[in-house]
Structures are given as structure tokens and as C-alpha cells.
OpenMM code with the backbone's topology and positions (N, CA, C; nanometers):
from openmm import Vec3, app, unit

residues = "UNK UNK UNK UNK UNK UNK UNK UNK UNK UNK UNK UNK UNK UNK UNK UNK UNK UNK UNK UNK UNK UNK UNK UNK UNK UNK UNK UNK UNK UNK UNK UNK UNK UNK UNK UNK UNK UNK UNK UNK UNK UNK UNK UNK UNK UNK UNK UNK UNK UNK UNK UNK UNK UNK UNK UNK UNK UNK UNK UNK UNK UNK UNK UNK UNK UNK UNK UNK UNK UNK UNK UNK UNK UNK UNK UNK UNK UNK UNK UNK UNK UNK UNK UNK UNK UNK UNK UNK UNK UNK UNK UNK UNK UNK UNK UNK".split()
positions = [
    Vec3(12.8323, 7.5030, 14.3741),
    Vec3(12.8076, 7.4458, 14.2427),
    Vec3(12.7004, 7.3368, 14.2548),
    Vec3(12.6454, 7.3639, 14.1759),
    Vec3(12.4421, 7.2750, 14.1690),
    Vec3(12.5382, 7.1398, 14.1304),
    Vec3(12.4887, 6.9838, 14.1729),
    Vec3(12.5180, 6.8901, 14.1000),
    Vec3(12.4610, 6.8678, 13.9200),
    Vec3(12.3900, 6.9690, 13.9226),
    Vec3(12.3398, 6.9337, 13.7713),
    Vec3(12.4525, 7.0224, 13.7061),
    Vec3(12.5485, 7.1348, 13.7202),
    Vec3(12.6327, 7.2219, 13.6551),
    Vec3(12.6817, 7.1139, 13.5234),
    Vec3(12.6966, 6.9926, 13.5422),
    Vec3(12.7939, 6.9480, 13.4453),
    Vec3(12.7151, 6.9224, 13.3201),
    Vec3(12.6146, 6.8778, 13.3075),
    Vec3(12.5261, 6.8863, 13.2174),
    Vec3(12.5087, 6.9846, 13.1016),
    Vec3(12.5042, 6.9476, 13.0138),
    Vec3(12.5191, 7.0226, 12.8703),
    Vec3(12.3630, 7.0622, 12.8431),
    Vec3(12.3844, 7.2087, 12.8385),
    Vec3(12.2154, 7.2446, 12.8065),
    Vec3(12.1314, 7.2349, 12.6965),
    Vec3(12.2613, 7.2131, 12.6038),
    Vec3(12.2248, 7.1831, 12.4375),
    Vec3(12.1586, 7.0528, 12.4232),
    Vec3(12.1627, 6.9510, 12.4964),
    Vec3(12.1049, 6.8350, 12.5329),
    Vec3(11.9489, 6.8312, 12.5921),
    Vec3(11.9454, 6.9371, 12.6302),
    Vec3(11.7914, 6.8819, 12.6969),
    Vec3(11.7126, 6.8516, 12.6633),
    Vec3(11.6484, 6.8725, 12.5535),
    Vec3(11.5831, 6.8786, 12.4520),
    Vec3(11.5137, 6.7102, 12.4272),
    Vec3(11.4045, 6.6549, 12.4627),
    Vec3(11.4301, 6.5080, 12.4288),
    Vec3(11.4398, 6.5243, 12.2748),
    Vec3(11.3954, 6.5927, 12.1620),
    Vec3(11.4628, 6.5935, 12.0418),
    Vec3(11.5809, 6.6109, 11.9931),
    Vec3(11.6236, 6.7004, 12.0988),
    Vec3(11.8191, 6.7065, 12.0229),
    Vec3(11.8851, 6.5467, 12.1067),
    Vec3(11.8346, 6.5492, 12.2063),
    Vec3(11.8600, 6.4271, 12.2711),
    Vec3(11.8669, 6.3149, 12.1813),
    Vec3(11.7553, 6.2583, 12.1561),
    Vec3(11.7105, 6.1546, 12.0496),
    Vec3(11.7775, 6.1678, 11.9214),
    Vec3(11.8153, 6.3164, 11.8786),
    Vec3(11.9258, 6.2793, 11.7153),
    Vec3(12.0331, 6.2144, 11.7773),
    Vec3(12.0724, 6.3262, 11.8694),
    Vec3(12.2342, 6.2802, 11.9385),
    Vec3(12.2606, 6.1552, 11.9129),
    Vec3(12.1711, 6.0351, 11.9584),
    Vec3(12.1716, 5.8999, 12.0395),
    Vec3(12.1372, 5.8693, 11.8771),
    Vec3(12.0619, 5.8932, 11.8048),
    Vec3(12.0664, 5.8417, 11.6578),
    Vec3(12.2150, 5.8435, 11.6186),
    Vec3(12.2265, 6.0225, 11.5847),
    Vec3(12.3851, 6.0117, 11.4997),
    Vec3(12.4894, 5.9650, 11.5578),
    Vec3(12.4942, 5.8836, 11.6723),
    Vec3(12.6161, 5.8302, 11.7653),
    Vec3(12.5743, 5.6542, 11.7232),
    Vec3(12.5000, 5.6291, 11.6690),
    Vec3(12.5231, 5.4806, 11.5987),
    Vec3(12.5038, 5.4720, 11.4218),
    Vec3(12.5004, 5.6180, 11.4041),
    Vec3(12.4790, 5.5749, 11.2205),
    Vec3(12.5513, 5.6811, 11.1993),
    Vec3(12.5936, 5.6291, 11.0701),
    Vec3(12.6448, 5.7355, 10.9813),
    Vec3(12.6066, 5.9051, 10.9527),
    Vec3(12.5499, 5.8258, 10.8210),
    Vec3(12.4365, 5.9805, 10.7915),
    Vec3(12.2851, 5.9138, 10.8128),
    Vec3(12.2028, 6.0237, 10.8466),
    Vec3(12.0538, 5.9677, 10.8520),
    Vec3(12.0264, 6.0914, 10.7864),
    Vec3(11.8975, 6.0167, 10.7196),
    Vec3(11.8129, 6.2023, 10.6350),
    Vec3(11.7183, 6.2151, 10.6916),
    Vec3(11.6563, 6.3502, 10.6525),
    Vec3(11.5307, 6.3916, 10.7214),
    Vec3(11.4577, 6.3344, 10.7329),
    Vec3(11.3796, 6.2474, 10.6428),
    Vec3(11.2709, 6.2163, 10.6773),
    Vec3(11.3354, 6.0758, 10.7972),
    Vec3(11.3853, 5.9911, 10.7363),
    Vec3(11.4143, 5.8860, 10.8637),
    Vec3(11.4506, 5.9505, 10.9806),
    Vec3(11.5096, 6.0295, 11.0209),
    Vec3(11.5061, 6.0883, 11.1397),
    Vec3(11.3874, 6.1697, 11.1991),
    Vec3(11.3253, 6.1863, 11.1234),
    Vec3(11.1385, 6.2386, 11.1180),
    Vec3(11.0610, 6.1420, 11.1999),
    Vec3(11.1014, 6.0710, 11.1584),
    Vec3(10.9938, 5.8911, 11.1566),
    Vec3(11.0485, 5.8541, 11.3005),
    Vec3(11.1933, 5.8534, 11.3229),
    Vec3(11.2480, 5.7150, 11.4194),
    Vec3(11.2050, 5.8516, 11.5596),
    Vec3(11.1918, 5.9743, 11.5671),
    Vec3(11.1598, 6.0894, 11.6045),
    Vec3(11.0103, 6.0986, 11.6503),
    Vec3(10.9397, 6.1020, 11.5454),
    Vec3(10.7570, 6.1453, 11.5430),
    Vec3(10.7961, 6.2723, 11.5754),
    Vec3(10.8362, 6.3678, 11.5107),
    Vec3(10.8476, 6.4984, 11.5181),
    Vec3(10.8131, 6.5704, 11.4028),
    Vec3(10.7538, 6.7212, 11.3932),
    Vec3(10.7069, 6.7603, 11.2808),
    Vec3(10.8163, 6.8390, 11.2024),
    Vec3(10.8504, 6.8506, 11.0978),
    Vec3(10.9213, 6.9508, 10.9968),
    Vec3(10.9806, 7.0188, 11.0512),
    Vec3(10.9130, 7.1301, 11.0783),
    Vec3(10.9577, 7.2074, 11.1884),
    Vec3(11.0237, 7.2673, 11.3259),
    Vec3(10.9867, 7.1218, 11.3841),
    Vec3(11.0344, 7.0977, 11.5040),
    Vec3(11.1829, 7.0533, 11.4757),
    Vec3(11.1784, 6.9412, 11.3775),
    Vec3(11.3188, 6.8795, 11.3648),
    Vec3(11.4271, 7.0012, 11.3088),
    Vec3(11.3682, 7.0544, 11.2040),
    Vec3(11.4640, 7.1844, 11.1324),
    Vec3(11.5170, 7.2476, 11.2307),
    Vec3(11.4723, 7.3023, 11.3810),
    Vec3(11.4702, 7.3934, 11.4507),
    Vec3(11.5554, 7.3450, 11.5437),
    Vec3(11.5676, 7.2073, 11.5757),
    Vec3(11.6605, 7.1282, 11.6693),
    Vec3(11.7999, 7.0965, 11.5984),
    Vec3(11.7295, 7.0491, 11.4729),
    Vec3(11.9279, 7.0556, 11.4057),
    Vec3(12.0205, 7.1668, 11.4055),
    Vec3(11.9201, 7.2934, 11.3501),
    Vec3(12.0116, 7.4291, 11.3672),
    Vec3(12.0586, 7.4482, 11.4384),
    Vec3(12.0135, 7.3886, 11.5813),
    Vec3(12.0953, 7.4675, 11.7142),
    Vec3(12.2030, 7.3689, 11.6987),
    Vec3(12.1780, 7.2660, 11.7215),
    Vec3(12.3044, 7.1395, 11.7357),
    Vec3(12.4239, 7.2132, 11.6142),
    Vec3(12.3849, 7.2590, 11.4588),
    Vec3(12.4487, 7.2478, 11.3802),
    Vec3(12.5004, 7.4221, 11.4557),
    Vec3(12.4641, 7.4846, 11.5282),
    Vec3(12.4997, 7.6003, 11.5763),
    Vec3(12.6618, 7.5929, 11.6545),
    Vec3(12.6173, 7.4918, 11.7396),
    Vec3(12.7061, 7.4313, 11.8233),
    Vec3(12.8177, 7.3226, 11.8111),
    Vec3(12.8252, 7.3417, 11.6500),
    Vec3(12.9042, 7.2179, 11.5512),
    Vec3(12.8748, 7.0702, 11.6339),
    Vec3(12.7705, 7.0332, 11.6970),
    Vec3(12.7483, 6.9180, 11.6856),
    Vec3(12.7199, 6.7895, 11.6420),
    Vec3(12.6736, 6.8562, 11.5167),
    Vec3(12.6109, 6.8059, 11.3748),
    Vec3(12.6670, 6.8813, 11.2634),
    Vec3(12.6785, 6.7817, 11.1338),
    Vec3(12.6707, 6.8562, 11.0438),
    Vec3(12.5689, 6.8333, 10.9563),
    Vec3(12.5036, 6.9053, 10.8484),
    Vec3(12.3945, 6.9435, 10.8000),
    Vec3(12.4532, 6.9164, 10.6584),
    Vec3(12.4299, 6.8402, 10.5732),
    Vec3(12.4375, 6.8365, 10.4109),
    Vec3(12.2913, 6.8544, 10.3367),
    Vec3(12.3029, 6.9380, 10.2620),
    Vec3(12.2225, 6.9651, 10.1552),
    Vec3(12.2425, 6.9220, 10.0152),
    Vec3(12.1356, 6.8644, 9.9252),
    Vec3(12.1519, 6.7663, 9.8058),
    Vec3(12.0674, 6.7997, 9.7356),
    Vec3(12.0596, 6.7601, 9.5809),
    Vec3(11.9486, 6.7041, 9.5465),
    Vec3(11.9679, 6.5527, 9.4535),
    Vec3(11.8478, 6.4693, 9.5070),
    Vec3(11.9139, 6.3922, 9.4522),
    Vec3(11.8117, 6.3612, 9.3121),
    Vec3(11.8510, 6.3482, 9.2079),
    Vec3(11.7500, 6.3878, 9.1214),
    Vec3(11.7091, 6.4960, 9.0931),
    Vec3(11.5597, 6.5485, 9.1188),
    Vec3(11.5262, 6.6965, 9.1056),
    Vec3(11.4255, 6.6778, 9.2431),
    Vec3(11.4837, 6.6104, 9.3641),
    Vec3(11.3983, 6.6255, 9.4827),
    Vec3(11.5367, 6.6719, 9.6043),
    Vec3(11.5275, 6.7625, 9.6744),
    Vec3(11.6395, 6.7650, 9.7696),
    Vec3(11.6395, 6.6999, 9.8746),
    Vec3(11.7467, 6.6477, 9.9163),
    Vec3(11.7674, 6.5835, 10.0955),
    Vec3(11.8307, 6.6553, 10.1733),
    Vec3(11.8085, 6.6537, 10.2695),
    Vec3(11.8877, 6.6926, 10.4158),
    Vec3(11.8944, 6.6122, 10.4664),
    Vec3(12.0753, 6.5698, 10.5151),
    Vec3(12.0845, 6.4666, 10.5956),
    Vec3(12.1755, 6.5019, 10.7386),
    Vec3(12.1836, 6.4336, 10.8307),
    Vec3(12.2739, 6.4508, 10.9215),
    Vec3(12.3664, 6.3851, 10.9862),
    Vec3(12.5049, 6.4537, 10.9801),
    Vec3(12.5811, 6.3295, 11.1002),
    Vec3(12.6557, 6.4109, 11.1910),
    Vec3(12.7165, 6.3585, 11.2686),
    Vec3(12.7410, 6.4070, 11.4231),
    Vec3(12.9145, 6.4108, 11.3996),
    Vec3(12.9467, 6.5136, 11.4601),
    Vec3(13.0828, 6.5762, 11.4214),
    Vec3(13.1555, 6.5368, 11.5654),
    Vec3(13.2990, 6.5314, 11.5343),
    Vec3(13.3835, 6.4462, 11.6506),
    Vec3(13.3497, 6.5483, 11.8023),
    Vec3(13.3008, 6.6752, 11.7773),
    Vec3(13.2801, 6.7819, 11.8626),
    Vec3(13.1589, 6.7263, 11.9551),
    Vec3(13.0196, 6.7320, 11.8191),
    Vec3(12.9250, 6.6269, 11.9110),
    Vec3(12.9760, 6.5151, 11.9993),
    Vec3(13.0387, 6.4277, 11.9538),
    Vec3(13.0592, 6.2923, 12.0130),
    Vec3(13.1091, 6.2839, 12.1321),
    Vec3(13.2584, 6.3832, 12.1274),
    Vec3(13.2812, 6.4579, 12.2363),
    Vec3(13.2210, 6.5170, 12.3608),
    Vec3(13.1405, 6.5971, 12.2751),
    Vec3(13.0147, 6.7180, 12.3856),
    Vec3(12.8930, 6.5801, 12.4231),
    Vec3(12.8944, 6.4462, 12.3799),
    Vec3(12.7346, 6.3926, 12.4226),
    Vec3(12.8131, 6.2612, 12.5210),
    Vec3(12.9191, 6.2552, 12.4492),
    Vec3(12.9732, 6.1329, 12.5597),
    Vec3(13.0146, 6.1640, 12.7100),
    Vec3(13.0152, 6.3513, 12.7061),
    Vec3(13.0804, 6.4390, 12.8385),
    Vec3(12.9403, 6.4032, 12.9175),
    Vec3(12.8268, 6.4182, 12.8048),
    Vec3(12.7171, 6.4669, 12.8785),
    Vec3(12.6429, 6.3249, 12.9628),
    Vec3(12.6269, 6.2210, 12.8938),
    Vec3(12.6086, 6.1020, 12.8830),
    Vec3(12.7243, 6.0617, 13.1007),
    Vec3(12.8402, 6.0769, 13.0377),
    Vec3(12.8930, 6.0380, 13.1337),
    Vec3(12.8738, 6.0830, 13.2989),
    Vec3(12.8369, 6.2332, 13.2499),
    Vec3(12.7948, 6.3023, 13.3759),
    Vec3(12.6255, 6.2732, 13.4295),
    Vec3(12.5554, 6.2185, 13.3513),
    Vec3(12.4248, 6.2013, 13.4328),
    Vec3(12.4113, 6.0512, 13.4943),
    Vec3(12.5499, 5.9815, 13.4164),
    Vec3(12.5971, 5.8379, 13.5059),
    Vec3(12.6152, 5.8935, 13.6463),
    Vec3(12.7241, 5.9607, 13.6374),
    Vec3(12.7993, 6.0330, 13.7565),
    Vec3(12.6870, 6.0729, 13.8641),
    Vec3(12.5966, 6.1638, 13.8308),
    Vec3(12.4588, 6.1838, 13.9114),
    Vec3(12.3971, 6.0711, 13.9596),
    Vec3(12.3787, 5.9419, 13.8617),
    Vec3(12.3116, 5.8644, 13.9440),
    Vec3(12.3286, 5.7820, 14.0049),
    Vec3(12.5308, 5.7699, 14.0275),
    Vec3(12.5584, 5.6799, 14.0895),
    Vec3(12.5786, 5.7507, 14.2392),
    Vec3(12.5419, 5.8847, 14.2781),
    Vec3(12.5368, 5.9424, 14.3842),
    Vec3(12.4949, 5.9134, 14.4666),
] * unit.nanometer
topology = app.Topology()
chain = topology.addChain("A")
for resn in residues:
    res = topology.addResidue(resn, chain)
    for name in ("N", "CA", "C"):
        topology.addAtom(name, app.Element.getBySymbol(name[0]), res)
């Protein structure tokens, strides 16, 4: 067994990375602020939430507020779970 086995692959990502570590100190964040605190394009971000929201790590709300829609995100007890496993194990690596 590789010392990296424990590591969560859904993590690698420095973008899924970087929501993770967002939605683990805020509530909900919306797209665009998570755009911004990110520097990531539309696209990129849409494409990183799906997987997370694949992996119930996130959840995904859809709105409109007015006649403009939001997408926002927050991190489900599953995430918190799955990033604090992950978090803990690359401690574990580097205290090797």
C-alpha cells in the first residue's frame, strides 16, 4: 500500500480543493464570490462543483432572485467528513 492510498482523489483538484476550504468556514457562498475568492472561469467552477455535488460533497441551490438566478454552495456533513479524513491524512504524511 503506496503512502499516498489514503488520500481522497476528489480533492486534488486545487479548485475543488479551494471550495472545500471555502465551504468549511462559510455557510452558503454563490457563484460569483466563489468565482472571485477562486480566479476561476464559469466553466471551470461549474465543472468542479458537479463532481463534488456528484460525490454529495456539496450541495448546489438554484434561485432566482428577482428575475436574475443564483447558484450557491454549501458543503454537506459528507463533505466535512470526506475533507477533514483528507486534511488529516496529508498531516499524517508529513509528520513521517
Amino acid at each position: 500500500m503506496s503512502i499516498i492510498s489514503g488520500l481522497n482523489k476528489e480533492f486534488e483538484s486545487r479548485v475543488r480543493l479551494g471550495m472545500m476550504s471555502v465551504l468549511m468556514v462559510n455557510d452558503w457562498v454563490d457563484f460569483t464570490e466563489m468565482k472571485n475568492l477562486l480566479q476561476v472561469t464559469d466553466g471551470n467552477l461549474a465543472s468542479h462543483s458537479t463532481a463534488l455535488e456528484k460525490h454529495e460533497y456539496i450541495e448546489i441551490k438554484k434561485e432566482f432572485v428577482g428575475k436574475k438566478p443564483r447558484t450557491s454552495y454549501k458543503i454537506t456533513e459528507t463533505g466535512k467528513l470526506a475533507f477533514q479524513q483528507h486534511l488529516a491524512f496529508l498531516e499524517k504524511i508529513m509528520r513521517q
